[in-house]
C-alpha positions in Angstrom: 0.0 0.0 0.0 1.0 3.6 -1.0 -0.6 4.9 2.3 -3.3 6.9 0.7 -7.1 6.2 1.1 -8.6 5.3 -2.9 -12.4 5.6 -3.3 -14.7 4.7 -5.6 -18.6 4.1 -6.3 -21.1 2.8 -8.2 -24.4 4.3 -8.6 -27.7 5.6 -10.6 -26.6 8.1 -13.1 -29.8 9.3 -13.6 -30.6 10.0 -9.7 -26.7 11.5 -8.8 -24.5 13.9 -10.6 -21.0 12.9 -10.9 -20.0 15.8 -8.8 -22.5 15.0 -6.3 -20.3 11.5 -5.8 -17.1 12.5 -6.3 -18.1 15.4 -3.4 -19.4 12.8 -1.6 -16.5 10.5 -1.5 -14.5 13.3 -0.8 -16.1 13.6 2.6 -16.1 9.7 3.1 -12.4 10.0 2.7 -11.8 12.4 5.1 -13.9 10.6 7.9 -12.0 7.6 7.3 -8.4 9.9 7.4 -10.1 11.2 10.5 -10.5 7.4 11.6 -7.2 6.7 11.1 -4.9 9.2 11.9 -6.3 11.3 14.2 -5.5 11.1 17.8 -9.3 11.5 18.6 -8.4 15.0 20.0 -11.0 16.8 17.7 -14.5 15.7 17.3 -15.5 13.9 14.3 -18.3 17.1 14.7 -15.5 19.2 14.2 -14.2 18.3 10.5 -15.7 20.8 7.9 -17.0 18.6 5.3 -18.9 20.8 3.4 -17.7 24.3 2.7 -20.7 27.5 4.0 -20.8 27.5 -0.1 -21.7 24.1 -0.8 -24.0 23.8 2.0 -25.9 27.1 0.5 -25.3 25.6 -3.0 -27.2 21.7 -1.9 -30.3 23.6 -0.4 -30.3 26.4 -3.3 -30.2 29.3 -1.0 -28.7 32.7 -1.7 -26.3 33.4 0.5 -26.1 37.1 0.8 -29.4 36.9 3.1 -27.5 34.9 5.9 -24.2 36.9 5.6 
């Protein structure tokens, strides 16, 4: 092993987005880094897995009201 974490998925195409599943695996992978290497010092609650953006972006709100 090269010591990196690989993900892949299979899934609907016409329910998901590719972005929507590579932005997903993104997130799995960092829970399971978090898994891994962290010293359990910072709660799983704390990892930022979606950016203020994205989360505005998924639930189509404008985000100069909330600012």
């Amino acid at each position: 092993m090269d010591g990196k974490i690989k993900c892949a998925a299979e899934y609907a195409t016409d329910l998901f987005d590719s972005r929507t599943i590579r932005r997903f695996l993104e997130h799995y992978k960092t829970v399971l880094e978090w898994m891994v290497v962290s010293d359990r010092s910072e709660s799983l609650r704390q990892l930022e897995l979606a950016s203020r953006e994205e989360l505005f972006n998924a639930l189509n709100l404008d985000q100069g009201c909330y600012e």
